[in-house]
C-alpha positions in Angstrom: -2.1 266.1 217.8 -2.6 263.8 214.6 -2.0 259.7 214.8 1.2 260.4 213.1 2.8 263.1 215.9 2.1 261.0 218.7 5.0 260.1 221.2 5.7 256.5 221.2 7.9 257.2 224.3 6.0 259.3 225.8 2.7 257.0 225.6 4.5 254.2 227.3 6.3 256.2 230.0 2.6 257.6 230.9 1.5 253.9 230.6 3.9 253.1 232.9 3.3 255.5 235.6 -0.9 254.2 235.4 0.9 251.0 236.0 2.7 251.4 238.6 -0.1 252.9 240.5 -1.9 249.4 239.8 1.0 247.2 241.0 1.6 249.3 244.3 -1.4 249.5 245.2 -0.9 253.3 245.9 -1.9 256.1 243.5 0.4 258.3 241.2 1.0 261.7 240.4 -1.5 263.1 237.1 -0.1 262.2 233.7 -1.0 265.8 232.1 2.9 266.3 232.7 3.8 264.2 229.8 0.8 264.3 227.9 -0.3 267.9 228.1 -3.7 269.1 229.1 -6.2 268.7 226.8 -4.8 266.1 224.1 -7.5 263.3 224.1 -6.0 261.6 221.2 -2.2 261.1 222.6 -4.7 260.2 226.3 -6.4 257.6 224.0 -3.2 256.2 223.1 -2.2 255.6 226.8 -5.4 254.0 227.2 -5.0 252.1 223.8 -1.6 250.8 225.2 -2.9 249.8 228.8 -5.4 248.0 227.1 -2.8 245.7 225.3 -0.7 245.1 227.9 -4.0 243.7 229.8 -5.4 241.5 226.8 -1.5 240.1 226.4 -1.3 239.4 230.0 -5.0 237.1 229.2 -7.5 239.7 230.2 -10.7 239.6 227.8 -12.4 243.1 227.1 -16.4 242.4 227.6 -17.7 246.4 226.7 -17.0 250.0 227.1 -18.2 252.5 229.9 -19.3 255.6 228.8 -17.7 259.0 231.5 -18.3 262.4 231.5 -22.1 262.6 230.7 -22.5 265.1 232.9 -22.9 268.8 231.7 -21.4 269.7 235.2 -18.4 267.4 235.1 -17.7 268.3 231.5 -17.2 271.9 232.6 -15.5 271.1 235.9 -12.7 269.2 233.2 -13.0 271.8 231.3 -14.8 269.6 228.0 -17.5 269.7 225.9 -17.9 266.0 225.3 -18.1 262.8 226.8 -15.3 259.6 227.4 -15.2 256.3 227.1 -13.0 253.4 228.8 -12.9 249.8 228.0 -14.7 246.9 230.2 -12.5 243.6 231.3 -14.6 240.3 232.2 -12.3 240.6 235.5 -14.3 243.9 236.2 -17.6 242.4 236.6 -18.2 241.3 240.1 -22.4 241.1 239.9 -23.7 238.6 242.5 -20.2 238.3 244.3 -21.0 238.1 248.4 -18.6 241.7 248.4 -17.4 244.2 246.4 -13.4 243.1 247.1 -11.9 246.8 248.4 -8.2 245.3 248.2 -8.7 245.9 244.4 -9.2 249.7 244.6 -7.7 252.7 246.0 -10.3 255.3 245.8 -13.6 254.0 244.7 -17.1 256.2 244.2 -20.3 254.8 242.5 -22.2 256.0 240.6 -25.8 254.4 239.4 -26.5 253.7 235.1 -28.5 251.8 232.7 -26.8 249.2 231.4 -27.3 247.9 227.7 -26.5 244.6 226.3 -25.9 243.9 222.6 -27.6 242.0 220.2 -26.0 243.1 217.1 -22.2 244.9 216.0 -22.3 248.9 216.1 -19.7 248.5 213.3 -21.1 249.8 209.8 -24.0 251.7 208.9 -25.7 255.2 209.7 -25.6 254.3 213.2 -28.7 256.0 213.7 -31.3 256.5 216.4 -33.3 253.4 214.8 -30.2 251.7 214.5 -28.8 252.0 217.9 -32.0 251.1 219.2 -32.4 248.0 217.4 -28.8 246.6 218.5 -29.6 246.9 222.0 -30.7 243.0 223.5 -31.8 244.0 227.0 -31.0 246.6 229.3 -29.8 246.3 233.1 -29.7 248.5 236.4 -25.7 248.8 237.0 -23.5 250.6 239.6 -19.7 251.3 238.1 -17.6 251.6 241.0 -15.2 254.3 239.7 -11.8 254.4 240.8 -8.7 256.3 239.6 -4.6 255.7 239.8 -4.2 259.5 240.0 -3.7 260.5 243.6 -6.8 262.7 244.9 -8.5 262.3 242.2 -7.0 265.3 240.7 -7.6 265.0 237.2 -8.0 266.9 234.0 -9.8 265.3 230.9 -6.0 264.0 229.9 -5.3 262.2 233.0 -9.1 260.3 233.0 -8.8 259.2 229.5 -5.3 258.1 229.9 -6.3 256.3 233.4 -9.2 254.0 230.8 -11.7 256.7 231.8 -11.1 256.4 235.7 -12.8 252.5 235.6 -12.6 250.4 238.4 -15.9 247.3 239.0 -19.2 247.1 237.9 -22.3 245.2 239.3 -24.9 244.6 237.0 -28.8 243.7 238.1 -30.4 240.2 237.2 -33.7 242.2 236.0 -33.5 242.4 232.0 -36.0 244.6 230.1 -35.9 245.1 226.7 -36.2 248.5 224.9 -39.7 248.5 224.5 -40.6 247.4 227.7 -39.4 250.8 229.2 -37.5 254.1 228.1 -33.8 254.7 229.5 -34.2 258.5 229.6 -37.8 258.4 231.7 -36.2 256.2 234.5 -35.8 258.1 238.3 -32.7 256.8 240.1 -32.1 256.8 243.8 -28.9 255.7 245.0 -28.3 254.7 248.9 -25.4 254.4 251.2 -26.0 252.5 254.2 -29.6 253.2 253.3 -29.5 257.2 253.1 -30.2 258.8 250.0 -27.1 260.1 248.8 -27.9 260.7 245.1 -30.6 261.2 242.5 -31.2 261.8 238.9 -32.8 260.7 235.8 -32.5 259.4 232.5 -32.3 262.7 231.2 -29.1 263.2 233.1 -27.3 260.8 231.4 -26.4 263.6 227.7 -30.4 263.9 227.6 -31.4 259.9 227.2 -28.9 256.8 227.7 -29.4 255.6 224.1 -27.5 259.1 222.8 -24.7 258.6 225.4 -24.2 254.9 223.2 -24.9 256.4 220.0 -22.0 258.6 220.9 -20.2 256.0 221.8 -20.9 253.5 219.0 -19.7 256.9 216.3 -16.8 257.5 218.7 -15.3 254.0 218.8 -15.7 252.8 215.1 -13.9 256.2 214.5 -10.7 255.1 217.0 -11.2 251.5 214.7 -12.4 249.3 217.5 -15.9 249.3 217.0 -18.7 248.0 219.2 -19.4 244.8 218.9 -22.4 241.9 219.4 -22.8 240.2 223.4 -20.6 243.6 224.5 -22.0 246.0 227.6 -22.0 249.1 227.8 -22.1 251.1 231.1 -23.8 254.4 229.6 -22.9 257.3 231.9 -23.9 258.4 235.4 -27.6 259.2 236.3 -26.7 261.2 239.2 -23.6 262.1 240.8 -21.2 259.8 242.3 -20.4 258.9 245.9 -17.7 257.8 247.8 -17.8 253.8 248.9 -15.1 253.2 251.1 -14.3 249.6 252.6 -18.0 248.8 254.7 -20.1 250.6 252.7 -23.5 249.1 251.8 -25.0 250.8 248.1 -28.5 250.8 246.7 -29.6 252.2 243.7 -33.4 252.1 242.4 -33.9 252.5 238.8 -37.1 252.6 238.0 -38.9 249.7 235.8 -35.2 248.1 236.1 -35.4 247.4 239.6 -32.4 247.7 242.3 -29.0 247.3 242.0 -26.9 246.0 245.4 -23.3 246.0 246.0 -21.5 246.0 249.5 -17.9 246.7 249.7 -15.6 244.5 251.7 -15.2 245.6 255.5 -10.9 246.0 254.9 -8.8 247.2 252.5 -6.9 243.6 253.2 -9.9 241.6 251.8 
């Protein structure tokens, strides 16, 4: 579906449904019904829309996350490429006493490299050398993914639509710059309640973090909203993700970045 055929109505009666799932606090039924299967663009527009209902209701986008690195996800969604979903400042709960559980309904995480921004992904090649030299520093991060559609039952439509399934994010205080280390040579272990529950690489994330945001830096200046200086970027899973239900205590080790901590409040009420 071109710009031009998409459904004004249709956008905002699936924008509404996402809503309504946030103001309940109880998730809805999939939005595939309105928006068809496998149309990222008219998703996109859903997403588009969400967006500026938040920013006009004073929430202040600080990034983009980067879903569906995964060769296994893509091909349980049935894609052959990755998403993206826009970060609010709200979002970011690093160094908060608790992860608050009252703002979720069905939260995982998952552990990533993080990248800061020293310079706009906006014009240019956007080459390997180029992506590499707008990166400031990079970070150990969990996203806490979380999704308005009940069970989790989602097709690509649905996960686009619902700003790529986003919920928090913690980012670590270590900061290493690009050549202190390389994103797609860093192990990751992930812990809940201090058992291993996941594991994974760089590599993982579409073959090396920095072509999961060169990706992303192509992808967004071709929806017009490119990627711009002081913005993070969460760049896709290194292993998969977990539940994290209300109590749960997660650590991830990445490597040369250091740990990454996050415990989720004990009740859904707090």
């Amino acid at each position: 579906m071109s710009t031009t055929e998409i459904d004004a109505n249709i956008v905002g009666q699936a924008a509404d449904r996402i809503t309504s799932g946030v103001r309940a606090q109880r998730p809805v039924e999939p939005v595939r019904d309105l928006l068809g299967v496998g149309d990222i663009t008219v998703a996109y527009a859903v997403q588009e829309e969400l967006t500026r209902r938040r920013v006009a209701s004073g929430a202040v986008v600080v990034g983009r996350k980067i879903g569906l690195t995964s060769p296994a996800v893509q091909q349980q969604l049935g894609v052959d490429q990755p998403d993206f979903g826009v970060l609010f400042a709200d979002m970011d709960v690093s160094g908060g006493t608790a992860v608050p559980s009252r703002r979720l309904l069905q939260p995982k995480a998952e552990a990533e490299v993080a990248f800061v921004l020293k310079d706009d992904l906006a014009d240019g090649d956007l080459d390997a050398e180029q992506i590499r030299a707008a990166v400031d520093y990079a970070v150990a991060a969990l996203e806490i993914v979380d999704s308005r559609i009940a069970d989790w039952d989602i097709t690509i439509t649905d996960t686009v639509a619902d700003n790529a399934s986003s919920g928090l994010f913690v980012l670590a205080e270590k900061q290493l710059a690009l050549a202190e280390f390389e994103p797609r040579d860093v192990t990751m272990k992930m812990y809940a309640d201090d058992v291993l529950v996941s594991e994974g690489t760089g590599a993982a994330c579409l073959g090396d973090p920095l072509l999961a945001l060169a990706w992303l830096a192509r992808t967004a200046k071709e929806y017009g909203n490119p990627l711009r200086s002081g913005q993070i970027v969460l760049s896709g899973a290194l292993g998969p993700m977990v539940p994290a239900p209300p109590g749960t205590r997660i650590r991830a080790d990445i490597g040369p970045l250091g740990s990454v901590f996050a415990t989720f409040s004990p009740k859904e009420g707090q």
